[in-house]
C-alpha positions as a printed Julia matrix, in Angstrom:
61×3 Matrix{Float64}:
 -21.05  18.55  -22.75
 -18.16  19.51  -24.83
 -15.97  20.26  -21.9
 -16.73  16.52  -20.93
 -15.12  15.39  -24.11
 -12.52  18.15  -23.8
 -11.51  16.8   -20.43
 -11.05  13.18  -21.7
  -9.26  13.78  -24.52
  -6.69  15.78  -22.43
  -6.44  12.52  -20.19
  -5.79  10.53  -23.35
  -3.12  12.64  -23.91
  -1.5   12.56  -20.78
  -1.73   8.87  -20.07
   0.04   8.88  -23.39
   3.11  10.71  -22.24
   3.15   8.3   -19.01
   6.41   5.97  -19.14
   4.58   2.47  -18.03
   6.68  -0.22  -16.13
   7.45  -3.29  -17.51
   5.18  -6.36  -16.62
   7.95  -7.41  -14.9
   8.94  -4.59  -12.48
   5.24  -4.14  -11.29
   5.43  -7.88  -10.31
   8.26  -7.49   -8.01
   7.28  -4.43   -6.88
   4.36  -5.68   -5.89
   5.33  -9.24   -4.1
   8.3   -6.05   -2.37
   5.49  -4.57   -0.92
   3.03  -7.1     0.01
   6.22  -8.58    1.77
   6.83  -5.59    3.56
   3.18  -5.25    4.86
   2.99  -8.41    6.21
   6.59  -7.47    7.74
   5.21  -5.0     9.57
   2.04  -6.46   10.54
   3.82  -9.29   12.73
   6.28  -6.45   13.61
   2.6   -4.41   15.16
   1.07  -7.52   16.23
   3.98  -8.6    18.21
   4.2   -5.38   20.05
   0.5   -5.46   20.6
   0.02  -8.7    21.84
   3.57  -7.67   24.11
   1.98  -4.82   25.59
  -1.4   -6.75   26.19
   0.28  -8.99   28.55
   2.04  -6.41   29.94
  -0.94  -4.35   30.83
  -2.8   -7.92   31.99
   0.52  -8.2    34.18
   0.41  -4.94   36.11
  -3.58  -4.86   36.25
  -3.65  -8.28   38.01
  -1.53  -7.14   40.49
């Protein structure tokens, strides 16, 4: 049981040394990278749905 206790109180000491981001900067990072996922999901789905009816196109043939 004490390493259980020696474990977290390393942690707390660690998290301590971490250099958190501003309110701010994890905001726009965040709407950045939601932005870019749904970037690239139209950017996937286009090709997808592109190919599709490319492969309907030679199959019907």
């Amino acid at each position: 049981m004490n390493k259980v206790f020696d474990f977290f109180s390393s942690v707390k000491v660690e998290l301590s040394k971490v250099t958190w981001p501003k309110p701010e900067l994890t905001v726009r990072l965040t709407v950045i990278v939601i932005l870019v996922t749904v970037v690239v999901g139209f950017f996937l789905g286009g090709i997808d749905f592109l190919l599709t009816k490319l492969l309907e196109l030679i199959l019907s043939k």
